[in-house]
N, C-alpha and C positions, 0 to 999 in steps of 0.2 A: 558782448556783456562780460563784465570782469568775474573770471572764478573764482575770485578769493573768497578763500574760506573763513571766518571772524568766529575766532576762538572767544567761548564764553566762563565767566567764571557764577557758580551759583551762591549766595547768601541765606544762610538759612536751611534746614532740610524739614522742616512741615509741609502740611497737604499741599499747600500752596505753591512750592518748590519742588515737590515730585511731580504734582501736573505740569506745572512749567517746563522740565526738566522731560519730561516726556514729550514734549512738544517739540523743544529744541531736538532733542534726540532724531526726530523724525525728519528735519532737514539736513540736506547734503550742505549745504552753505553753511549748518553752525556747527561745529565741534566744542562739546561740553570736555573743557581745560580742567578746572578746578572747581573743589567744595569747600566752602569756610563755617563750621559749626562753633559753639563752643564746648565741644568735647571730642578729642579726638578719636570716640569708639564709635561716636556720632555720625563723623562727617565721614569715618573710615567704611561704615556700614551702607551712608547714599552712595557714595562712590562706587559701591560694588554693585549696588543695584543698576546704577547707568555707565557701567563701565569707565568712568573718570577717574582716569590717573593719577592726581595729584590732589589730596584732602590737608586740609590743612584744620588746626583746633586751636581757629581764630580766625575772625572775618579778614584781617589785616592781612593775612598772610596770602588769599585770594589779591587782592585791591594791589600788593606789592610784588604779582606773578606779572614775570614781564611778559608771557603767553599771552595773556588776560587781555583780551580787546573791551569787551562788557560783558559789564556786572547783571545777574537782574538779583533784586535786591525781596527778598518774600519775608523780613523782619516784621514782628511787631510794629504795628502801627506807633509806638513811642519812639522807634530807632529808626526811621526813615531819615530824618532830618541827618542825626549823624553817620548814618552807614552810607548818604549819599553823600555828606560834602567829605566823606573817609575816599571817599571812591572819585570822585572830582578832582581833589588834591593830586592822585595816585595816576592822575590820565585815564579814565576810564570813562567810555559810556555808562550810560545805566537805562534801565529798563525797571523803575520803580513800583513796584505795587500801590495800589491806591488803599488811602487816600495820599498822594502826595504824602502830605505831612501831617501833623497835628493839627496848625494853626497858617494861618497865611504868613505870619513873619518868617516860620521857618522854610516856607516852600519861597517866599520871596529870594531869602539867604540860596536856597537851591538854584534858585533861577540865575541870578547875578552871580553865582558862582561859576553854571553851566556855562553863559555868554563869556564870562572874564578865560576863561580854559579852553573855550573854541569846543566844547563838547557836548554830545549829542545827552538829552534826558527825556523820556519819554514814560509816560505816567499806563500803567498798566493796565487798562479798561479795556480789557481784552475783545469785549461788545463791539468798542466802536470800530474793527477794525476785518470785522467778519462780513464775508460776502454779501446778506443777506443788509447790511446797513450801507452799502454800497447804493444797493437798489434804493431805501430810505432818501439817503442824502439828497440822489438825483431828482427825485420824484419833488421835494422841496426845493430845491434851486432849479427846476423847470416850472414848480407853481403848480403844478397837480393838483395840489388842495385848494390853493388859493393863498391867501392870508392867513397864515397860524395866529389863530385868536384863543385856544387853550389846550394846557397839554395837562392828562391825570398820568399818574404813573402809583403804581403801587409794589410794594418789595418786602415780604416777612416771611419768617420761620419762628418755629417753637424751639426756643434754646434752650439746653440743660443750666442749671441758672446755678453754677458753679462762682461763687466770689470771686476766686481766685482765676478764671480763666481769662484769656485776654477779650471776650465779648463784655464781660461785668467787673474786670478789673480796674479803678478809675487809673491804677497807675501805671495800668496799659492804655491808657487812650478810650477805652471800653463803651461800648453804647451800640444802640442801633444806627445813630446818624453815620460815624463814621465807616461802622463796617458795611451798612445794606441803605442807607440814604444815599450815600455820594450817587450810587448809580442814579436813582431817577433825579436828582440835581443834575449827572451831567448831561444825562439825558436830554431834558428840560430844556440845558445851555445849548445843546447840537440843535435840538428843533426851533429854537431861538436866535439862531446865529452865534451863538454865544455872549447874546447882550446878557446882560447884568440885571436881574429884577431891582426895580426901584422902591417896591414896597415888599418888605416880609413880613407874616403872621404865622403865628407856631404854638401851636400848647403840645405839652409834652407831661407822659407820665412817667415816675422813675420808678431805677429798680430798688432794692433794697440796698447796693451799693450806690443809690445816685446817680448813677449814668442812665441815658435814657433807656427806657425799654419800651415804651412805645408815643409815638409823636404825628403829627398831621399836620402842613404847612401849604400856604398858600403865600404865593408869589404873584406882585402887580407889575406892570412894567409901562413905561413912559413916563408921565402925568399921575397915570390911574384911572385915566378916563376916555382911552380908546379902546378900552373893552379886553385887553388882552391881559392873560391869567395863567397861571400852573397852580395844580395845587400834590401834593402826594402823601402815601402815607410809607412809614415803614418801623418793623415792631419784631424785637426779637421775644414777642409772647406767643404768636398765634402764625401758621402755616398758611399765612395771604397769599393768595394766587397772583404772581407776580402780572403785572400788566403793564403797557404803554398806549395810550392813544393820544393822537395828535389831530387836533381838532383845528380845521380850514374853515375858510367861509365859502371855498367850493368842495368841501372833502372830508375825508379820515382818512388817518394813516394808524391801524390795529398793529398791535405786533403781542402776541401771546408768548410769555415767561422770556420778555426780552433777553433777562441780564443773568437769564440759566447758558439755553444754549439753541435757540430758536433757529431754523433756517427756514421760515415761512414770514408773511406778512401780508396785509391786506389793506388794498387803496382802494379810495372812490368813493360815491355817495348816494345818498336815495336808498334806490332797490338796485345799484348799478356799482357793483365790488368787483375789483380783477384780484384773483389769488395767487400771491408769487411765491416760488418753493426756488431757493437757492442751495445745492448740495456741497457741504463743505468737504471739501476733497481734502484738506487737513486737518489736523488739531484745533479745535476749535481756539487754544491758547498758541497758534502755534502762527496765526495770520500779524500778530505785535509786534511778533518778531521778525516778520519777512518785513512789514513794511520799516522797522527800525534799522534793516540791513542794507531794505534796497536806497532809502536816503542818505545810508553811508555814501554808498557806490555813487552817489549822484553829488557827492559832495556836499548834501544836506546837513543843518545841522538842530533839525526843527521839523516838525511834523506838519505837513496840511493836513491831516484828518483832524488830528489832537493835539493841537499847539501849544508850547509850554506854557503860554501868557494867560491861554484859558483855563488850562488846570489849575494857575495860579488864582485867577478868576472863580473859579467855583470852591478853592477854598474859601475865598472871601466869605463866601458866601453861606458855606457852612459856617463859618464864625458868626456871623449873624444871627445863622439860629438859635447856635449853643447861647449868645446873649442875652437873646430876647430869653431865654431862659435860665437865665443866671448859672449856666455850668459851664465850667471853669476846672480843667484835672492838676493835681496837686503841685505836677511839676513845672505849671505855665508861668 
């Protein structure tokens, strides 16, 4: 196996990028190259925390390091779109935070940019990528449960309900769908193969900047008349106990506080449950990044766990929802 090592450049220095950045830290195969903040007391201050040499005060200045193998990219949800095709252009992997992007046009623009450049993008659902969904996956593509006939999924916290923050800000993308929905959508989409719901229904209530603050969505799929369903909720008013079940027509598939940091879950049916404990021997954010390096190595340029076409896919499908409820953020 090849030892190269794939220097990374980081985007961004919030919570999001020092967990990340902690993660990377902990692997021998990646070496954290560069910080791109915009201020250079900023990026000078993460850099010292993870010992990275080289800060820059501007994301460009990362994107344009010829060290820089990949980006991972922890911006605002409004700057995905242009911090990735900034990073595409520049020859860069990326390793994007979710959601993709705002809307499906701009993660399509991501995608046809990724394929036309021969470069790797991989959407940062750091879930799907942890030992513990390993066991998941199999247990559905052996049929364990049977037939997936409906999946609930639920995902909330109680948010400081600042206007100005990027949760309630509309001119950050702000809402619960995008920050704490996507997860049980892509959820949904993995227990589903990644087919596409044929029917959406959604009431949503806002916050006082309009974005949503809390919403509940059911998902039909085929016709609408082979019985199969998702429905979820997610709400940044109230401290919901994150859940996922996947419901078989021979089974469950439990998994308690999926999209925290779970390494249990629970198959089977009746009175007849096997309890699986998987121990993550790594950073729990730190498994996205092995598998986004080991499909370097393999010449990959596209992920079989989480393939760019379906990320692309469940943004759809967040567009959907945002329709059915006529939100719409300033800058679309």
């Amino acid at each position: 196996m090849s030892t190269h090592t794939f220097h990374w450049g980081i985007i961004g220095t919030g919570n999001i990028c020092r967990r990340m950045s902690q993660a990377l830290a902990s692997l021998p195969e990646a070496q954290l190259a560069a910080v791109g903040s915009r201020r250079q007391e900023t990026a000078d201050a993460f850099a010292r925390d993870f010992g990275i040499d080289r800060a820059y005060d501007s994301y460009a200045g990362v994107f344009n390091d010829p060290r820089v193998e990949i980006v991972y990219i922890g911006t605002p949800h409004n700057l995905h779109h242009a911090n990735a095709m900034e990073a595409l252009e520049a020859g860069k992997h990326v390793l994007l935070e979710k959601p993709l992007c705002v809307n499906a046009l701009e993660a399509r623009e991501v995608f046809e940019k990724a394929r036309a450049q021969k470069l790797f993008v991989l959407e940062a659902f750091w879930y799907r990528f942890h030992p513990i969904w390993d066991e998941v996956r199999s247990w559905l593509k052996e049929g364990r449960i049977g037939e997936v006939r409906h999946v609930q999924a639920v995902f909330g916290f109680a948010a400081k309900r600042d206007p100005e923050s990027r949760l309630f800000n509309p001119q950050l993308a702000g809402g619960a769908l995008l920050d704490l929905g996507c997860y049980p959508v892509n959820a949904i989409s993995m227990a589903y193969g990644g087919e596409q719901p044929t029917g959406v229904f959604s009431k949503m209530i806002p916050a006082p900047t309009k974005v949503d603050l809390t919403s509940s969505t059911t998902f039909t799929y085929g016709d609408g008349d082979d019985g199969r369903i998702a429905t979820f909720q997610c709400t940044l008013d109230l401290p919901l106990p994150p859940e996922l079940v996947i419901f078989g027509t021979e089974g469950q598939i439990h998994l308690d506080a999926p999209f925290l940091n779970t390494e249990t879950a629970r198959v089977g049916g009746g009175s007849r449950y096997e309890n699986v404990r998987v121990h993550a021997e790594a950073h729990p954010y730190a498994y996205q990044a092995i598998h986004l390096m080991e499909r370097l190595r393999d010449g990959q340029l596209d992920s079989d766990i989480l393939p760019l076409e379906e990320s692309l896919n469940v943004m759809k499908t967040l567009d959907t929802i945002r329709a059915a409820w006529g939100l719409r953020y300033p800058f679309e």
